[in-house]
C-alpha positions in Angstrom: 0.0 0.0 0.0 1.4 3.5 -1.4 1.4 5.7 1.9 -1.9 3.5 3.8 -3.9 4.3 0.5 -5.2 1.5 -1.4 -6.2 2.3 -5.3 -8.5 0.5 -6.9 -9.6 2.5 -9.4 -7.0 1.6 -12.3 -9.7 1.9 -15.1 -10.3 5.5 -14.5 -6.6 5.9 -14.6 -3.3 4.5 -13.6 -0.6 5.6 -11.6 2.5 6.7 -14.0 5.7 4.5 -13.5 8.8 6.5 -12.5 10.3 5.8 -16.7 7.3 7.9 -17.6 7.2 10.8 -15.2 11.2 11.0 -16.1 10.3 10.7 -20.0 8.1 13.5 -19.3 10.1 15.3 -17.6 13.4 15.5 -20.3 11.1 16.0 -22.8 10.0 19.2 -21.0 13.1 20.4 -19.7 16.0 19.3 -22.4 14.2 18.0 -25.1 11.5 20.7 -26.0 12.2 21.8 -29.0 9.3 21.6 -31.8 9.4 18.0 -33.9 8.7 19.9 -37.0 11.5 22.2 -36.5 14.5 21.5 -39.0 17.5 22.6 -36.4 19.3 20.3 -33.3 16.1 20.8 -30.7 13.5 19.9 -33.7 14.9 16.9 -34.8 15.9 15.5 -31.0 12.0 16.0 -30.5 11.0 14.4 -33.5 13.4 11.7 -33.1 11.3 11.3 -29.5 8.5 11.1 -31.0 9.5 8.2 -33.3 11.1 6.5 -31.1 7.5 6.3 -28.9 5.5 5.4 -32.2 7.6 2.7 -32.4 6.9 1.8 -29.0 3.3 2.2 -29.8 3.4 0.5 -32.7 5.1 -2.9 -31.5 3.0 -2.7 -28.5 -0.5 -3.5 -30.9 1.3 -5.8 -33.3 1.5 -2.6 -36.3 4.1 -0.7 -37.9 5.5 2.6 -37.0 3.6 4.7 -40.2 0.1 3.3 -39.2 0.1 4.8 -35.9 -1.8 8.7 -35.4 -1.0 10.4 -31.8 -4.1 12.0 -30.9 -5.1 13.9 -27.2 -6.0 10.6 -25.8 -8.6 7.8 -26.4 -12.0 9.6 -26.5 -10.7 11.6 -29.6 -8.9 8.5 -31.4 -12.9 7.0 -30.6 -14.0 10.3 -32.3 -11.4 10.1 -35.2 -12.3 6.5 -36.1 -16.3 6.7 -36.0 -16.3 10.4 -37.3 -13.0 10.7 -39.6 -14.4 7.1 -41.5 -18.2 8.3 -41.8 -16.7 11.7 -43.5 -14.4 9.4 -45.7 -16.5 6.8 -47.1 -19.8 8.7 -46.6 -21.0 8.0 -50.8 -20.5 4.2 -49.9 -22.5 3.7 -46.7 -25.1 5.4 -44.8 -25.3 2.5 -41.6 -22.6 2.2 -38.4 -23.1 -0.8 -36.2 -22.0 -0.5 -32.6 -22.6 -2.4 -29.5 -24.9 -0.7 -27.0 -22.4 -1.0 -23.9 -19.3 0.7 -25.8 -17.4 3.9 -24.2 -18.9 7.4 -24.0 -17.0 8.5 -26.6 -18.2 5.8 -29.5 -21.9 5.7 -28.4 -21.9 9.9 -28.6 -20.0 9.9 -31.7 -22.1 7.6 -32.9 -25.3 9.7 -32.2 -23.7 12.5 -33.5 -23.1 10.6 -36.7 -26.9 9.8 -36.7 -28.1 13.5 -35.6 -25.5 15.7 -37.7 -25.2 14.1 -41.0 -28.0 11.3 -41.0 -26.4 8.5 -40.6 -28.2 5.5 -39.3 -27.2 3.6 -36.1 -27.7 0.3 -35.2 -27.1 -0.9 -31.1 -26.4 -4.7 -30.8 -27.8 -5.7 -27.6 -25.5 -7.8 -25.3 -26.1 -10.9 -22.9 -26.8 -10.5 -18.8 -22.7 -11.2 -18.4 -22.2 -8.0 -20.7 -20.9 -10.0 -23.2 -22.2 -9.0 -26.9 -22.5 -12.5 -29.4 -20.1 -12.0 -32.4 -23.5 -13.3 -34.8 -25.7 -10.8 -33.3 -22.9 -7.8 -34.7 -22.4 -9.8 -37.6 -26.3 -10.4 -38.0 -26.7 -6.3 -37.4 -24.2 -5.7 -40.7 -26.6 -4.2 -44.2 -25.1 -4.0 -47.7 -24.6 -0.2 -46.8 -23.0 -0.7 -43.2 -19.4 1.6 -43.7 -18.3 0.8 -39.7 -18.6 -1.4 -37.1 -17.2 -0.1 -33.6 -16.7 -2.4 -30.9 -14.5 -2.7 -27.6 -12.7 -5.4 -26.2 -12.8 -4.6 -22.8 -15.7 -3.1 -21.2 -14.6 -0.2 -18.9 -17.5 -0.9 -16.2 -17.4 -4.7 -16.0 -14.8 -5.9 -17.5 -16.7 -8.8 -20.1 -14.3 -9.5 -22.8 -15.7 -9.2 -26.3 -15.4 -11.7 -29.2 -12.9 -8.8 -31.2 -11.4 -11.8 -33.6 -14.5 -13.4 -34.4 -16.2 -10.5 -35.3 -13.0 -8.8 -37.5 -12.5 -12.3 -39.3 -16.2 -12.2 -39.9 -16.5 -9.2 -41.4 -13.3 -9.6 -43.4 -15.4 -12.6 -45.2 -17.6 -10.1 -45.8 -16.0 -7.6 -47.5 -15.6 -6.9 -51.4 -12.5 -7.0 -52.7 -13.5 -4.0 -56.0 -16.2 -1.8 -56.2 -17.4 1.5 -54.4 -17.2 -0.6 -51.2 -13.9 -2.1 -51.1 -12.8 -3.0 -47.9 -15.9 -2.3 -46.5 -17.6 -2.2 -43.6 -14.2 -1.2 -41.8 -13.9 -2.4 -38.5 -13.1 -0.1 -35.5 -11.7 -1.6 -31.7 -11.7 0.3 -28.7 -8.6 -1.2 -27.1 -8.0 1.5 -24.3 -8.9 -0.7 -21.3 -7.0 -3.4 -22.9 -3.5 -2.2 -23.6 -0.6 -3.3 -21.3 -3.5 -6.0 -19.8 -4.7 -7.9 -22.3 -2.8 -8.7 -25.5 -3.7 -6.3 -28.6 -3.1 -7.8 -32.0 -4.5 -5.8 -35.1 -3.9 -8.6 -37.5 -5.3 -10.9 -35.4 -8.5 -9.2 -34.9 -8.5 -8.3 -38.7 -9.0 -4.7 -37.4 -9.0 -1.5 -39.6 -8.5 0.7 -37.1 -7.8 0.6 -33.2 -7.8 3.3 -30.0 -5.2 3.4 -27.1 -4.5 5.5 -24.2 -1.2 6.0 -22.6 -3.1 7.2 -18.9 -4.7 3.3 -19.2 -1.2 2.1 -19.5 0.8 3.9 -16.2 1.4 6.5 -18.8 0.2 10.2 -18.3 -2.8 11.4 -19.3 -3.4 13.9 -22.7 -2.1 11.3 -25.2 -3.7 8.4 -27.1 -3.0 7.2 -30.1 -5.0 5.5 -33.5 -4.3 2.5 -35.6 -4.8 3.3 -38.4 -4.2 0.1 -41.2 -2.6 1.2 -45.0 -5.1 2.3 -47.7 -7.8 3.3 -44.8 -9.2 6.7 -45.4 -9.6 8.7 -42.8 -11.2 12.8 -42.9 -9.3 14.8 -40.0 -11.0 16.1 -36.8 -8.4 18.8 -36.5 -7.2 20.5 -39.8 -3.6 22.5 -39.3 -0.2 21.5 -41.0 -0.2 18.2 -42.0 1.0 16.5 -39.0 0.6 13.1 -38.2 0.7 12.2 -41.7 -2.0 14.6 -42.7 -4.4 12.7 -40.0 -4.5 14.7 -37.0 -3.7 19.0 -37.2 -1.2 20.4 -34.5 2.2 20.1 -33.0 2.9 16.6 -31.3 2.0 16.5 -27.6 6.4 15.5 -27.1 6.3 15.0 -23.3 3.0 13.3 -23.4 4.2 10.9 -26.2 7.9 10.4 -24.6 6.2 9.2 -21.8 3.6 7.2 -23.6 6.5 5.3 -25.2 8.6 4.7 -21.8 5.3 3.6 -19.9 4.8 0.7 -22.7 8.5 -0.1 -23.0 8.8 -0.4 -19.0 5.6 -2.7 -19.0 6.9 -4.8 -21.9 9.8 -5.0 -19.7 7.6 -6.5 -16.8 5.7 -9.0 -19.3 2.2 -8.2 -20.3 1.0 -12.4 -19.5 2.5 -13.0 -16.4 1.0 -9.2 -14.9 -2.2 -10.6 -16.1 -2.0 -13.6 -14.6 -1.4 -12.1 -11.3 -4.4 -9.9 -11.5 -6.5 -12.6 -12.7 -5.7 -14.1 -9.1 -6.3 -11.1 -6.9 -9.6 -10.5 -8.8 -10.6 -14.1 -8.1 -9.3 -13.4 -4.3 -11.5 -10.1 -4.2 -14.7 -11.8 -5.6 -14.0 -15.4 -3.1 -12.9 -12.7 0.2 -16.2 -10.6 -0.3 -18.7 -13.4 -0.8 -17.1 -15.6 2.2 -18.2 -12.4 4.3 -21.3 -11.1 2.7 -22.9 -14.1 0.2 -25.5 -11.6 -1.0 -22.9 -9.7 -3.2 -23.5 -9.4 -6.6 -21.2 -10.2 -9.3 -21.7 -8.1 -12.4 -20.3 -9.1 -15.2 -18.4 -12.4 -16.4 -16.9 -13.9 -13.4 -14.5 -16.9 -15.6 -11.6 -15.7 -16.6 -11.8 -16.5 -20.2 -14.8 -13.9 -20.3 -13.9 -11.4 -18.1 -10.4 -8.6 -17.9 -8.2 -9.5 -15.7 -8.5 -6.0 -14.2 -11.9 -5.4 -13.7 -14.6 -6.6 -11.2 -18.2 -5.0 -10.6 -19.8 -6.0 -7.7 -23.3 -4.2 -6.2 -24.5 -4.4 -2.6 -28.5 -4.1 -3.0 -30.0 -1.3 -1.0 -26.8 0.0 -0.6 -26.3 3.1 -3.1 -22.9 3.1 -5.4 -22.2 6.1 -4.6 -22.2 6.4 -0.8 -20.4 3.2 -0.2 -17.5 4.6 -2.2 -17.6 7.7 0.0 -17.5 5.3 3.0 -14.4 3.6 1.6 -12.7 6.4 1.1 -12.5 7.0 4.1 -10.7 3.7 5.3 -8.7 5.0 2.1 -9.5 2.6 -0.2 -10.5 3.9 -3.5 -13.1 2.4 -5.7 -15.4 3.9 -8.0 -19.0 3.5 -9.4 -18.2 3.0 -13.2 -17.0 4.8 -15.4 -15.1 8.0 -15.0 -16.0 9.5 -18.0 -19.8 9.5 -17.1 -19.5 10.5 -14.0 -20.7 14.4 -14.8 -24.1 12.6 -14.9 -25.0 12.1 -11.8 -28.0 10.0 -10.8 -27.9 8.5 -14.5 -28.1 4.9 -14.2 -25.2 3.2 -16.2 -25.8 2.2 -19.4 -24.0 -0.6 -19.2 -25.6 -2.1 -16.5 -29.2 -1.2 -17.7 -28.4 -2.9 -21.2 -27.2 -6.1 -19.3 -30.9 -5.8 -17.9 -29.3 -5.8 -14.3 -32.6 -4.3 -11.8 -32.4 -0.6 -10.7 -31.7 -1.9 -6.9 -29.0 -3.8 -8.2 -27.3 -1.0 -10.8 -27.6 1.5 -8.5 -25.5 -0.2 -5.9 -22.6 -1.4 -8.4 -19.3 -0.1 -7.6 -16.0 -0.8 -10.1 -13.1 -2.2 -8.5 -10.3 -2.2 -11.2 -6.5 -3.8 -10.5 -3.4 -2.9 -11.9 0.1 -5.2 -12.1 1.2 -3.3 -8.8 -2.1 -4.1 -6.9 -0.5 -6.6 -4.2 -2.9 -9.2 -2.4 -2.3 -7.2 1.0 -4.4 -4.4 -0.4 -7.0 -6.9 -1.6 -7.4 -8.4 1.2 -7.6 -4.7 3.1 -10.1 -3.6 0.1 -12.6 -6.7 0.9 -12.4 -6.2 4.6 -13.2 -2.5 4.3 -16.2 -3.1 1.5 -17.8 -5.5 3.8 -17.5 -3.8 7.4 -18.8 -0.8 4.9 -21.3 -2.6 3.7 -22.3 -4.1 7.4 -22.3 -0.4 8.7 -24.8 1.0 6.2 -26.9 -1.8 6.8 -27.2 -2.5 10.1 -24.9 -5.4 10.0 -27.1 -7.9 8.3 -24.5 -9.9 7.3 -25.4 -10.2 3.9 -27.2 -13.5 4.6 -29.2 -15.3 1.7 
């Protein structure tokens, strides 16, 4: 435990690692000179910059060239859904998404549907949160242009069928025409990289969104796959950076310390830290439900279906929000879902409603997310908190069945 605190809210964001903060911290200091400048400073910048897209690059199975820095993985969401619909708008008026994606696809999406008239079709998903790769394949029309879906669902962790649905759709797609290469096919990978492996081939993807802040990294960088001979219309107009993709001077000290985070973790071994979180999620869910058997497990509880990271559990008639308050103060810090959504307060989750979970029980979910530093001390500190928190603000039922 980091100074008695125990965090355990890793999907939100993660703590940097020490290469990082110092990647960062050159970059600002000796190396910050403008990549696009032709003298000494410039071209150390740039060669920064490289050096991370590489990094980047190897770290999702691509190549250096098919990699766009962008300000982070809500706008590499944007730039796939928006910067393809602008692209390849004459060939296809129909996006298919999956209805328990990220803010920042589902909003893009409506936009899509709102601004330019685009239709938008939401693939329901099972109880576990799981969506079935035939139900997105089944949702696919002759003028689909996009399918977006994640890998890793930010709230509960269920692991979706990426490969199956990419080699599906690649069976699908014409190989001349108006609508070569089409539908393209879009993965939201930011709660999956330095977790779970990320393999564009594999998952016959066309385009693919990471986050450095996901990754021990700092926050303000992201970065898009982007595979050769995909079209892409620019959110951000400006000077051609990025490969004409994405306007503006390169964020250097973000990006430095977006490529030291992912070299340090490679370092570590991306298997063996999931493993070990695997383990301590299994010891959270086993500690809690020894103690209080009317927990609720939301989400995929087997390992082959779930994150390694990621665990939602809800306490009924217990309210999310206050029993994160309460563990706060035995400083252990949860959250109750996603980060990005929490501006709306008193909004049910979406994910949790789409899974069909009851009010009582989605409004008493709270996310418990891991990362490869979480020890088994502070799990076992975490479980004994939730459930003397959970005893507290009711009356010490026990949580009997």
């Amino acid at each position: 435990m980091t100074g008695g605190a125990v965090y355990l809210d890793n999907a939100a964001t993660t703590r940097p690692v020490p290469e990082a903060v110092e990647a960062v911290r050159r970059a600002m200091e000796e190396g910050y000179g403008n990549p696009s400048s032709r003298h000494r400073l410039g071209l150390e910048a740039a060669s920064v910059v490289d050096s991370a897209r590489e990094r980047v690059a190897a770290a999702v199975g691509a190549r250096a060239g098919d990699i766009v820095f962008t300000g982070g993985g809500s706008e590499a969401n944007n730039l796939a859904l928006k910067g393809a619909a602008w692209a390849y708008a004459r060939a296809g008026r129909h996006v298919v998404v999956s209805a328990v994606e990220h803010p920042s696809v589902l909003e893009a999406a409506r936009w899509l549907e709102d601004g330019i008239g685009l239709e938008v079709s939401l693939v329901p998903v099972e109880r576990d949160g799981r969506v079935r790769a035939d139900a997105v394949l089944g949702a696919v029309r002759e003028d689909t242009l996009l399918v977006s879906l994640m890998h890793v669902n930010n709230e509960v962790g269920a692991v979706q069928p990426v490969a199956e649905v990419g080699l599906g759709l690649a069976a699908r797609r014409p190989a001349s025409g108006r609508r070569k290469g089409l539908p393209l096919f879009h993965v939201d990978a930011v709660q999956s990289l330095g977790r779970l492996a990320v393999d564009v081939e594999a998952w016959k993807a066309d385009l693919v969104s990471v986050s450095a802040h996901k990754a021990h990294g700092p926050k303000g960088v992201g970065a898009l796959y982007v595979r050769p001979g995909v079209r892409l219309v620019p959110l951000v107009h400006g000077g051609g950076h990025e490969a004409g993709r994405r306007g503006g001077t390169e964020n250097v000290p973000g990006i430095a310390g977006f490529g030291a985070a992912l070299a340090a973790l490679a370092a570590a071994g991306t298997e063996e830290a999931a493993e070990r979180m695997t383990g301590l999620r299994r010891l959270l869910i086993r500690l809690v439900r020894e103690r209080w058997p009317a927990v609720v497990v939301n989400g995929p509880e087997d390992p082959g279906a779930a994150a390694p990271h990621i665990v939602s559990l809800s306490f009924p008639g217990v309210p999310g929000e206050v029993l994160q308050h309460h563990l706060e103060e035995s400083s252990v810090y949860v959250s109750t879902g996603s980060a990005c959504s929490s501006h709306h307060r008193g909004r049910p989750s979406h994910v949790l409603e789409a899974m069909g979970c009851p009010p009582e029980v989605a409004g008493s979910a709270i996310r418990i997310s891991l990362s490869r530093f979480t020890t088994a001390e502070e799990i076992e500190h975490a479980a004994r908190a939730i459930v003397e928190a959970v005893g507290r603000l009711t009356g010490g039922g026990g949580g009997e069945r």
